[in-house]
N, C-alpha and C positions, 0 to 999 in steps of 0.2 A: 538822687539815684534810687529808682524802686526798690524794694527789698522782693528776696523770694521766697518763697515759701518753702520750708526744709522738707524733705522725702517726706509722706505719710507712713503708719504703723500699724498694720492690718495684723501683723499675726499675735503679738501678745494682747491686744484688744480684745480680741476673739475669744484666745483662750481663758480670758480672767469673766468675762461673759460667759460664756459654756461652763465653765466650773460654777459661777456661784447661782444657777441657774438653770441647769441641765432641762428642769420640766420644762419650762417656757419656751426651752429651746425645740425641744421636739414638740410640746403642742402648736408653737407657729409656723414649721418648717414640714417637719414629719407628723403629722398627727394621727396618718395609721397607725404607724408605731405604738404612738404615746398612745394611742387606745388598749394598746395589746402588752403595757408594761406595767408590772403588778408595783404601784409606788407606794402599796402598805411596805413592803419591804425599801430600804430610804439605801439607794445608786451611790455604790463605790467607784471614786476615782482611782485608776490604777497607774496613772504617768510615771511617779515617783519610780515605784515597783518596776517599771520596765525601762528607768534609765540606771536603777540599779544593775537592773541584769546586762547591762550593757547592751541591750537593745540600739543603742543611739550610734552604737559605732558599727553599724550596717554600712553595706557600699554606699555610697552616693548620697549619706545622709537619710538613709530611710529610717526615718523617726515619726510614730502617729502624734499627731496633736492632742487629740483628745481620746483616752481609752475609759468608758466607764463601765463599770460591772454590772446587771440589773435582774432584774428577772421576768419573766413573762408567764401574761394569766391566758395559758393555753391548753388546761385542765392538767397539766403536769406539770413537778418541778422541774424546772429548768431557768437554768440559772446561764447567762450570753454577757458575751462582751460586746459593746458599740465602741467602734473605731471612726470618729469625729476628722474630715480633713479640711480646712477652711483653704479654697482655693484661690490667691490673688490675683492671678496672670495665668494666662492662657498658656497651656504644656502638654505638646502632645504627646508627652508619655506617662500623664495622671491616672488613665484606665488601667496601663501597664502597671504602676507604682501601686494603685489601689488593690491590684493582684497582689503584688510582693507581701505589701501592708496583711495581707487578709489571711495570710498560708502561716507568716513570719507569727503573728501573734497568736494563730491557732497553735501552730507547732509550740511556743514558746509557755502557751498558759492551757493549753488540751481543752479548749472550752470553744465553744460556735463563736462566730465572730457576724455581729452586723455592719459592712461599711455605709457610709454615709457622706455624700461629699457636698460640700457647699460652695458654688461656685458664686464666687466674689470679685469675677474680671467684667474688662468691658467688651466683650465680644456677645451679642445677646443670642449671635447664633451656634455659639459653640458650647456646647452640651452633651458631652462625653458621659457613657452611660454603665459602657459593660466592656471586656475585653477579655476575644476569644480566641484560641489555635485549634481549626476544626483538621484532621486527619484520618483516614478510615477507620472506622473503628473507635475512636477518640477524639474528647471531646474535653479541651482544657481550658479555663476561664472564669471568669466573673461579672455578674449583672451588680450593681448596686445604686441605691434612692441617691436620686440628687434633688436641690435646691438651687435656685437661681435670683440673686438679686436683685439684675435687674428689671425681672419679671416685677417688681414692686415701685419702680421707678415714675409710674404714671400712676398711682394708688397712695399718696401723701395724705390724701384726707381719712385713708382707712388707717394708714400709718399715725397719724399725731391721735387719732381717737380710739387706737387699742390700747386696754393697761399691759399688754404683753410689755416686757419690757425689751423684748428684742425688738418689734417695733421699733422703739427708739433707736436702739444699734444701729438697723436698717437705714433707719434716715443718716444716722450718722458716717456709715460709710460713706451711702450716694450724696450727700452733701460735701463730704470727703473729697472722693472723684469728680466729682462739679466743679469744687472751688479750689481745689489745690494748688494752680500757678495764677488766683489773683489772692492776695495776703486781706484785703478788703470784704472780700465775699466772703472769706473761710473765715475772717473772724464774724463777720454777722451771721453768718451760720452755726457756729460752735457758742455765741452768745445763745441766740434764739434754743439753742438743744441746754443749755444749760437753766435758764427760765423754766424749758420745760418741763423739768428733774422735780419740781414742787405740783406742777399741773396732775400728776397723778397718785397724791397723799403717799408714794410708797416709805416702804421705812427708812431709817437712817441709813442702816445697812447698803442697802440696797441703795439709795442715792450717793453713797462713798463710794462702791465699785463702779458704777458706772460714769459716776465723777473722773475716775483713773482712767474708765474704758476713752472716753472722748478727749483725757488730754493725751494719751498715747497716739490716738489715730489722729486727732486733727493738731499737726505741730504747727504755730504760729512761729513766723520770725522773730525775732526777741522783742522789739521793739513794742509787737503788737501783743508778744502774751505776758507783756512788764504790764501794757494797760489791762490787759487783762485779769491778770491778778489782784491791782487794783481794785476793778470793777468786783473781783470775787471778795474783796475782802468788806465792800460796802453792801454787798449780798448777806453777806453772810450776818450784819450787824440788823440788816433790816427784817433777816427770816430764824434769825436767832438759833442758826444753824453751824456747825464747824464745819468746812469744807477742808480748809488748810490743817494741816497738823498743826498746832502749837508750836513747835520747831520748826516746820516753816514758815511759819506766821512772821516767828521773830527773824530769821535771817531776812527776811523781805524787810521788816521794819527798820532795823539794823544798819543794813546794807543803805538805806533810802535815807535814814539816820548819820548815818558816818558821813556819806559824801555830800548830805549835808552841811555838816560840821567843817569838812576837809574843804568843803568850798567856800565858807564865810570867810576861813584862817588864810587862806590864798587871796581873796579879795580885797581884807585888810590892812594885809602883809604890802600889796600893791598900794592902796590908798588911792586909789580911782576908780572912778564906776565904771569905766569898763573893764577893769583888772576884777573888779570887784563882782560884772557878772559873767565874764569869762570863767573864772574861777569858781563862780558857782555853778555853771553848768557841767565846768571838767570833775567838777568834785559829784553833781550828782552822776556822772558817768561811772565814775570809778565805783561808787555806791551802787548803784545800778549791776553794774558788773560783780562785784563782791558777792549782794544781796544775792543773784542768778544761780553763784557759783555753790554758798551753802547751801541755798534750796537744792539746788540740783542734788546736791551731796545728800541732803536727808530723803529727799525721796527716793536716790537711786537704795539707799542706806534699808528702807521702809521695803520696796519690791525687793531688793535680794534677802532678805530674810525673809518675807512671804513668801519667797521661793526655795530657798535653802535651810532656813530656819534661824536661830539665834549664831547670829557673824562672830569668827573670832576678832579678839581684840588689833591685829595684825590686819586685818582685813577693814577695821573700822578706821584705824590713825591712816593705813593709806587713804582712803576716802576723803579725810579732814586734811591731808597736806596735797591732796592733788588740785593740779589746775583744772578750770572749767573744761576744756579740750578732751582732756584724760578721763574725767567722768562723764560727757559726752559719749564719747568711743566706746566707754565701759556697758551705757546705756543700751545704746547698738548692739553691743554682743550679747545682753539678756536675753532677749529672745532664743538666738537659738544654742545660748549656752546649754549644759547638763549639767554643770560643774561650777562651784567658784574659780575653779584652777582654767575654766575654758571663758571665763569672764574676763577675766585680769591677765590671760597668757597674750 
């Protein structure tokens, strides 16, 4: 039976790329901009600050993705907000909602607001710009910059040889969208973008987030990202690199470990070789499974605290008694949580 390939993860990708990288992002996308934003002064993220204010509980879910603070070298002080939207899918009421977005955060922080939108679907002709109510007399609306990627989709060789490291992103969306319903492609794909994490010397740092940015967006079926991890963990011994947390290192070990073990003691128990490799393969299943189920648990563990900060203890034992399913689900709702309480509700 083929396996499929589970949904892809486009929006917290995005946003864990724009946070730890905001310049690269405007100099590959927006680079008028990035010409006219004074980066002696170092861009405040402001999300947190406007999920405080309850920003998030707008109609319809109108929540910006990315708000940063910056300043501009336009012979005055002035000091603006950029409102960041990563668009996956085609919505014909994105010009309307970047209107909302644009009034909502002026009103909410008295400061100019730049929108910015990035359009991330597969319609290469739909390129939504500005939205307008002309009436006599008035004149009510918004123009703002957009980004298109699949305008980069025939441009792979300028894509693998920028050090931008959205470049990389880029490819790994449209490689994303490419391979998504065959499990074979998207793993040679997400192998090749992970090789390529060393091809351009960047720091540690910066190969750990975008480590997370590709296992978010390109989700392998289990089968194929149990070999995967594998394959990460012989990477990592050859580039003398930690990719895996230490904590997940050992669940993975563990897990491959036990159903090991579980599957000699059932094989023996039987006393026949085919009890013996029956029993070893249900035992590395189980293992397998185990192993999935702590990793999952420490990374989901690792993003919610990147997210919310240091978990309560209540928050952490559920994590260690839930099943794979339960942290799965949990996973799902990080994104467009605001809350621990909208995580786990």
């Amino acid at each position: 039976m083929p396996y499929a390939a589970p949904a892809a993860r486009y929006d917290s990708p995005w946003k864990a790329a724009i946070a730890h990288a905001f310049r690269d992002f405007t100099a590959f996308f927006f680079p008028e901009l990035h010409a006219q934003i004074d980066w002696s002064k170092r861009p405040r993220f402001r999300d947190k600050e406007l999920r405080r204010s309850g920003f998030g509980d707008a109609p319809a879910g109108m929540v910006a993705d990315n708000l940063v603070e910056v300043w501009l070298r336009d012979g005055t002080v002035k000091c603006v907000l950029v409102h960041i939207e990563v668009q996956a899918q085609r919505n014909a009421l994105l010009a309307r909602r970047m209107l909302d977005y644009n009034y909502r955060i002026f009103k909410e922080h008295g400061k100019p607001v730049i929108s910015l939108v990035l359009l991330a679907d597969e319609d290469l002709n739909w390129r939504p710009h500005a939205f307008h109510n002309k009436l006599p007399g008035t004149v009510m609306g918004i123009s703002f910059s957009t980004a298109k990627l699949l305008d980069y989709a025939g441009r792979i060789g300028m894509l693998k040889a920028s050090h931008n490291p959205f470049a990389w992103v880029v490819q790994a969306h449209l490689l994303t969208m490419a391979a998504r319903h065959d499990p074979d492609a998207l793993y040679a794909a997400k192998w090749q973008l992970t090789t390529q994490l060393y091809e351009h010397r960047w720091s540690r740092k910066r190969i750990l987030v975008l480590f997370d940015v590709i296992n978010w967006m390109m989700v392998l079926p289990e089968p194929y990202q149990d070999r995967y991890w594998q394959a990460i963990l012989q990477l990592e011994e050859e580039r003398k690199m930690k990719w895996i947390s230490p904590l997940e290192q050992s669940f993975i070990e563990k897990g491959l470990q036990r159903g090991l073990e579980q599957g000699l003691e059932q094989g023996l128990e039987q006393g026949l070789e085919q009890g013996l490799e029956q029993g070893l393969e249900q035992g590395l299943e189980q293992g397998l499974a185990q192993g999935r189920k702590e990793g999952a648990a420490a990374l989901l563990e690792r993003l919610l605290t990147r997210r919310f900060g240091p978990l309560p203890r209540t928050v952490r034992n559920k994590l260690a008694e839930a099943d794979l399913a339960h942290i799965e689900a949990w996973g799902d709702a990080l994104p467009e949580a605001r809350s621990l309480k909208q995580v786990f509700g």
